[in-house]
N, C-alpha and C positions, 0 to 999 in steps of 0.2 A: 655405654661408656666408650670413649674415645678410644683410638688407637695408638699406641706410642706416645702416652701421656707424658709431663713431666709430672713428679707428686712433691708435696709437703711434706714432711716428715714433720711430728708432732710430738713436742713432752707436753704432756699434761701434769702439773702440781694439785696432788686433794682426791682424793675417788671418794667422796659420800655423792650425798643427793646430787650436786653439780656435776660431778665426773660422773657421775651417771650419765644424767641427761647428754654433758658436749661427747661425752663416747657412744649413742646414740646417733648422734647426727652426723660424724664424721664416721659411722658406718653403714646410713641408709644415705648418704648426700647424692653416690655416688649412682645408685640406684633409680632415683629418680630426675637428680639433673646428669648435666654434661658438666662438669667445670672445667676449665682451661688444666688445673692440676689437680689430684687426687690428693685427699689427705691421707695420709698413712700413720696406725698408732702404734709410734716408733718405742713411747717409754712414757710409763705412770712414774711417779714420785708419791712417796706417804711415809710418815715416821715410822710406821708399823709393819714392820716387817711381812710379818701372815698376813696381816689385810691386804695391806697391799700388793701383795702377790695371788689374794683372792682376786680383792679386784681385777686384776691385769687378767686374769682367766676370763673372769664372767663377762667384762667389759671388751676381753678381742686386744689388749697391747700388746706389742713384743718382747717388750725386758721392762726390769721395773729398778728404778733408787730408791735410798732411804736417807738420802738428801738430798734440797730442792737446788744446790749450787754444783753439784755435780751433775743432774741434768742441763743446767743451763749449757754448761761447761763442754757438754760433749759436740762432737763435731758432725754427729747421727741428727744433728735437731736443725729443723726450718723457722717452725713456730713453737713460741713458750704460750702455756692455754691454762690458768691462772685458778683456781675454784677452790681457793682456801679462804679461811678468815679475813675479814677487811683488814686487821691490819698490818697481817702479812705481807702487802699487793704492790707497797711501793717497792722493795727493798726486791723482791722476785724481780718485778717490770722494769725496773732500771739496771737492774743485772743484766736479766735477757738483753734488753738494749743496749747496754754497752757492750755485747758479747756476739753483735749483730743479728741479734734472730727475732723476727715481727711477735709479736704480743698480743693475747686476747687475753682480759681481764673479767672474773665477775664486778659487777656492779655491788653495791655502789664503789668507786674507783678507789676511795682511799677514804681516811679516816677525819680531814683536817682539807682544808681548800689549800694550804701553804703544802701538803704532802702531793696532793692532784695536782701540784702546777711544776714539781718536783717529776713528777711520772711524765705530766706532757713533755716536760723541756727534754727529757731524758731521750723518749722516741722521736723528736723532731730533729733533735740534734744527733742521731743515729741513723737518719734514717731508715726508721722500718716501719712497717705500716702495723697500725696498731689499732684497735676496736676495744671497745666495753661491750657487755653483753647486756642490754638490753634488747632483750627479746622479742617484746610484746608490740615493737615499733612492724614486727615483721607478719604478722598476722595479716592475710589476705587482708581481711575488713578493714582493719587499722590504714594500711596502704592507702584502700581504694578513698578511705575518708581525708587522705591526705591528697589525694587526688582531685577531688572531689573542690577541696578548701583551695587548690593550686590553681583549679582553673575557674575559680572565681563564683563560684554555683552557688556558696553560700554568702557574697560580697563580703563588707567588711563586719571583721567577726567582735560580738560585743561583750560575750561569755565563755569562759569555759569553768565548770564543774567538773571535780571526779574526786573519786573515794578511792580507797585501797582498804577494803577491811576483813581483816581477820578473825579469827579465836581463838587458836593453839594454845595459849597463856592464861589461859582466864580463870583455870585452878588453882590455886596458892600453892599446890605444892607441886607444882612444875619445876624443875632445879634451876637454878642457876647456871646456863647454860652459855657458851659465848656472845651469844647474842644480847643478852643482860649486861654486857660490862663494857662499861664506855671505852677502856681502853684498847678494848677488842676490836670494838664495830665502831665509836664515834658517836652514833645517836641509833635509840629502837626502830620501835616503830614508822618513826621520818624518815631514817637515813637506809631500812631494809627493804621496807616497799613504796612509803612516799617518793623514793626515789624514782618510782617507777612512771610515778603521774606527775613526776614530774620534767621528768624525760618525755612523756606521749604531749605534755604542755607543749615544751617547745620544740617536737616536733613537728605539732598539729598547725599551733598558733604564733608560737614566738618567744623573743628572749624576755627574761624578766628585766623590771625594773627595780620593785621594791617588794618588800615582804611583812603582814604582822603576823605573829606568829603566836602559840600556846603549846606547851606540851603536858602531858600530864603523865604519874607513876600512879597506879592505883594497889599495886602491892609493891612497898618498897621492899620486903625480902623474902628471900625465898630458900629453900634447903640446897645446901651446896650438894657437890654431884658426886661428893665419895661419902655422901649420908655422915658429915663428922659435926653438922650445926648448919648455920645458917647465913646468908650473906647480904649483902645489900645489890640492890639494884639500881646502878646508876644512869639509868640511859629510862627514855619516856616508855611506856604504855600506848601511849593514843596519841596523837598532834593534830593539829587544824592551823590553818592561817588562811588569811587576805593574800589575792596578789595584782599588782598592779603590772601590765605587760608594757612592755616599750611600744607597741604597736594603741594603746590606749584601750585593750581590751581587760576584762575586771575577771580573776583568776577565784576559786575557792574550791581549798581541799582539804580532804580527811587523809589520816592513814590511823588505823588502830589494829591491836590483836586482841581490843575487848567486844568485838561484835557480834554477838552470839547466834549462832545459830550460819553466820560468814564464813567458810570455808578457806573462800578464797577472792573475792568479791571487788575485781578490778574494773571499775568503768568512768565512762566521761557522755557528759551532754555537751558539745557546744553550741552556741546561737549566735546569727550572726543576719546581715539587715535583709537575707534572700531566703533564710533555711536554719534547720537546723539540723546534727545529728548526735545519733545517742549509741553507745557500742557499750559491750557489757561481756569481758571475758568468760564468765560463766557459760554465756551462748556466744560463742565466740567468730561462729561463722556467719550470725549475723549482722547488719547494719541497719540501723533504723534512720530514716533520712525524711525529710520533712521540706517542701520548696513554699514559699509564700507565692508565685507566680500560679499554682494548680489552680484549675476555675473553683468557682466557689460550689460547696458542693462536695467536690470530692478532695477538699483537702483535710489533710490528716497526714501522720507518720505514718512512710511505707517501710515494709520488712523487705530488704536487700538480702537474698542468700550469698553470700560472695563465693558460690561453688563452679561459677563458669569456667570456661577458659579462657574469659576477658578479664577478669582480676587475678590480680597480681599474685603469680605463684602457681597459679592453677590448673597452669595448662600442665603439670607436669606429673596430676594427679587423677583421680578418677571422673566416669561422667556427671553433670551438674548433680546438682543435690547427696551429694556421697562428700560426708565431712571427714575436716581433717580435725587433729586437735594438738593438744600444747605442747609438742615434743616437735612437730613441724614447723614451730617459730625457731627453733634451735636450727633447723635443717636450713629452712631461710636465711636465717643469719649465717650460716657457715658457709653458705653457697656464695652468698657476697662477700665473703673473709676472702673465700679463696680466690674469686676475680677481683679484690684488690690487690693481693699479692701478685697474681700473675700482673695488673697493671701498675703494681706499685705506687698504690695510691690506695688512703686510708678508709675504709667504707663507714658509715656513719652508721650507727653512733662508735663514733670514736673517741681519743683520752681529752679533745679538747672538749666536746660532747658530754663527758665524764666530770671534768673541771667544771664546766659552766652549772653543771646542776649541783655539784658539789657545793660551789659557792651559794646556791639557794637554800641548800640545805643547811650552811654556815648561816646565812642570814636569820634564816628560819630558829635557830637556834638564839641568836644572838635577840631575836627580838623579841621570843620569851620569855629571856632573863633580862630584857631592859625593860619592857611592856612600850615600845616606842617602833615605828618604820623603821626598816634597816634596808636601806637599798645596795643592790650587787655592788655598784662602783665603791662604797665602803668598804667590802669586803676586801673587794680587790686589791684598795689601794692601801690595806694593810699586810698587804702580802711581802 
């Protein structure tokens, strides 16, 4: 660690699963990089009193709220760091930003594309520098595949594939949980992890152009969470669509939580007129890569270990073949939060980053219940 650092000071809003993880990496960050400033966790926020004063023990904060506007509010805070309900995310991010303090949001950004463009305008017109967390962009291997696509190795690209699938849900009597209700989250299964591939989309490949889209409920209810009956489930189960890329390359994706026996099962093939390659979170330190130019003979998909100190991230960890795994995309990403703050300048994925796939997701939505194309610029331009 450097000497006479400058640090962030950090509220974070939510200590479940999320405030786990981002209090995690803003307390190994500093351990294994160097960053220009030190995050420091200044103050958790959470309705619940005891919890949240659990959390703030086990997680390492210094003081904690039990309201998320008198964190904003205080003059102890750098960064607002976001890991509640979707759709919480605008009303916190645009507070933080009118209150000048930079903003990291969980994904997916907001609930509605007209709320995402609400949240961009808000940090651009403040500026502070501002991030989604989208994670999985930061994964050595993810990197190096982008690297890879960047300097041309696999020419011009004709496909991308990827799934996102789950199971968590697939018993009926799973409750009724935030995640189930549209007005919480926006959309299921599309908008919690489809989000995700569709973020690695255009950051692999490129912007969309249009979208068809299907979603499906396979139990519309389910038992509410104080056992008093039963509820409805407004938001999909499983989704698929078509996509067509600006760049002329042909998109198809899954996202479900009906997939049995899927954990957690995030991955993408793309193909393109040199190569192709194939990543699969599950083995996450791999990269399977494929070049049409190998003699004939020995061509085939090679297994990349992205554990050198040539891929992206690596050097800052052990010797080759010693993996890292999924709490290290959290560190990635923090590490670049906090060298855009010191250059003040927004690190990608950021809330326009957040908008643009939101709007995919709006489309995706919109072309299920039309059975019809709905391309981005319609979205847009109902905004």
């Amino acid at each position: 660690m450097g000497i006479n650092k400058s640090t962030i000071r950090v509220g974070m809003i939510g200590h479940q699963f999320m405030g786990k993880v981002h209090s995690h990496a803003y307390r190994d960050l500093p351990f294994y990089f160097d960053p220009p400033a030190d995050p420091v966790q200044q103050v958790i926020a959470g309705r619940n009193e005891a919890a949240v004063k659990e959390a703030a023990e086990q997680f390492g904060w210094n003081s904690v709220e039990t309201n998320w506007r008198r964190l904003v509010e205080r003059d102890d805070i750098d960064l607002v760091d976001i890991v509640t309900p979707n759709h919480t995310h605008a009303d916190m991010a645009i507070a933080a930003a009118e209150a000048g303090k930079h903003v990291i949001s969980e994904k997916p950004l907001a609930v509605t594309a007209a709320e995402a463009k609400r949240m961009k305008d808000a940090v651009e017109e403040n500026n502070v520098v501002h991030m989604v967390s989208h994670n999985y962009r930061y994964a050595p291997a993810v990197q190096y595949a982008a690297q890879l696509i960047r300097e041309g190795r696999l020419g011009r690209i004709y496909h991308i594939r990827a799934q996102y699938l789950q199971d968590f849900i697939m018993d009926p009597a799973f409750p009724l949980v935030w995640r189930l209700k549209k007005e919480h989250t926006g959309s299921g299964a599309l908008g919690d992890i489809g989000a995700h591939i569709i973020d690695l989309a255009r950051f692999l490949v490129g912007e969309f152009h249009s979208v068809s889209g299907m979603l499906q409920t396979f139990i519309p209810e389910r038992p509410l969470e104080d056992g008093s009956g039963t509820g409805e489930v407004t938001v999909d189960d499983a989704s698929g669509f078509l996509a067509r890329l600006e760049n002329g390359a042909m998109g198809v994706f899954e996202a479900t939580r009906f997939a049995a026996g899927n954990r957690n099962k995030n991955k993408f093939e793309i193909n393109g007129e040199k190569g192709s390659i194939r990543w699969d979170l599950e083995n996450m330190n791999n990269l399977e890569v494929y070049f049409e130019d190998d003699k004939p003979g020995l061509q085939g998909f090679r297994m990349i270990h992205c554990t050198e100190a040539e891929h992206p991230y690596m050097q800052a960890y052990w010797p080759a073949g010693h993996i890292i795994g999924y709490e290290h995309t959290f560190i990635h990403q923090m590490a670049e939060l906090m060298n855009g703050i010191h250059e003040n300048k927004s690190p990608h994925a950021n809330f326009t980053d957040g908008f643009e796939n939101q709007v995919v997701l709006e489309a995706v939505q919109e072309s299920a219940a039309s059975g019809s194309w709905v391309t981005t610029e319609q979205i847009k331009a109902g905004l």
